[in-house]
DOMARVO-869272 format. One record per residue (C-alpha): residue in three letters; x, y, z. Coordinates in steps of 0.02 Angstrom, whole numbers, padded with zeros to 5 digits, always signed. Layout:
BEGIN
ALAXYZ ...
***
This chain:
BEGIN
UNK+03550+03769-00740 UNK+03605+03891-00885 UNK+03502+04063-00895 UNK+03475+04028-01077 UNK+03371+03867-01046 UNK+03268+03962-00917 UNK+03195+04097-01051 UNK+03038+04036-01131 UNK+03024+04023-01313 UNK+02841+04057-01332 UNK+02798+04222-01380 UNK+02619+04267-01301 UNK+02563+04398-01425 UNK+02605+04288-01579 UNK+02525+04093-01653 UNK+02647+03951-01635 UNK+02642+03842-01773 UNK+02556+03701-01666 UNK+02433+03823-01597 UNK+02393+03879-01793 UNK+02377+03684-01836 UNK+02267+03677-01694 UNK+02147+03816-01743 UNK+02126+03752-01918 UNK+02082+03576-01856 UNK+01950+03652-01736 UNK+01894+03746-01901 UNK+01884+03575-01992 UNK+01783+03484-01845 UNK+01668+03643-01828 UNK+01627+03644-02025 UNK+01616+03459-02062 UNK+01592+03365-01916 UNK+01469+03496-01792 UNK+01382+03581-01938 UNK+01368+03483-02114 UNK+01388+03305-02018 UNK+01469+03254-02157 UNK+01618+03166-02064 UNK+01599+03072-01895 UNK+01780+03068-01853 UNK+01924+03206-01854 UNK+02034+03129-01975 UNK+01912+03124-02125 UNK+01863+03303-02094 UNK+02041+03376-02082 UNK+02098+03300-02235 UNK+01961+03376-02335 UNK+01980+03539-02256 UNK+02165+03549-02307 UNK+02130+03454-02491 UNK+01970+03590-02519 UNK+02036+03752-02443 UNK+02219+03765-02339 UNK+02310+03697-02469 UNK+02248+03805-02622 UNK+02240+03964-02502 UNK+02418+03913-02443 UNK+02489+03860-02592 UNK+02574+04027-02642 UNK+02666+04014-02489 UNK+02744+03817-02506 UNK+02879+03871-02635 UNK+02956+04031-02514 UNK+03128+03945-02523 UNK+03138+04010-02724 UNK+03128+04175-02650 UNK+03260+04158-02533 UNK+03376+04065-02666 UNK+03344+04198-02793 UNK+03330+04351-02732 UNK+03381+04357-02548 UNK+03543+04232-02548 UNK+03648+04330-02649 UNK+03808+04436-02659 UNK+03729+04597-02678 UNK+03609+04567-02527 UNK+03738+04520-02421 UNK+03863+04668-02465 UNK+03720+04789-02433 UNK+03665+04721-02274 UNK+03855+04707-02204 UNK+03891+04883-02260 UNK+03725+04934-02169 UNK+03750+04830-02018 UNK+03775+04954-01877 UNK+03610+05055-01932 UNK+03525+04915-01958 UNK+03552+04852-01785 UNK+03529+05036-01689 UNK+03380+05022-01755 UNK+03326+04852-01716 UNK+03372+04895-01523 UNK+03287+05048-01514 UNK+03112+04965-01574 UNK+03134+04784-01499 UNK+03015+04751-01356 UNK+03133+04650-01214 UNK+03068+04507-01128 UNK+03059+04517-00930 UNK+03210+04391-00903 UNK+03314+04442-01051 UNK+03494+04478-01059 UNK+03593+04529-01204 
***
């Protein structure tokens, strides 16, 4: 078996995505179905969670691909960060936590 498969993508110190979709449905049952009892099933409750409050507190964050089209994929981005490579990546190394089982 390769050494790459064997390294395990979770990071323990940071929310996965399906562990962040988890907390806001547990949010949603706790609000609307344990509290209020407004809702008797999961589905109903979730969907007005997200329709009420993710989405408008989220919805600053939906469009992030504009920023990367217009200000980070461009030529003067790219010549700065070649030309600053090397320090960039000193000090990327010098701060980076390893992982017990990682190899460069």
């Amino acid at each position: 078996m390769d050494d790459k498969l064997k390294v395990s993508k979770n990071v323990p110190d940071n929310v996965i995505r399906h562990e962040f979709m988890g907390v806001l449905v547990k949010i949603a049952k706790d609000k609307y179905i344990t509290r209020a009892k407004m809702f008797s099933n999961i589905v109903d409750a979730v969907k007005l969670s997200f329709d009420k409050h993710f989405l408008p507190a989220m919805s600053k964050y939906l469009n992030i691909h504009d920023f990367r089209l217009n200000r980070y994929y461009n030529e003067p981005v790219d010549n700065t960060l070649k030309a600053y490579l090397p320090i960039l990546d000193g000090v990327f190394k010098s701060y980076c936590h390893r992982k017990p089982g990682h190899k460069e």
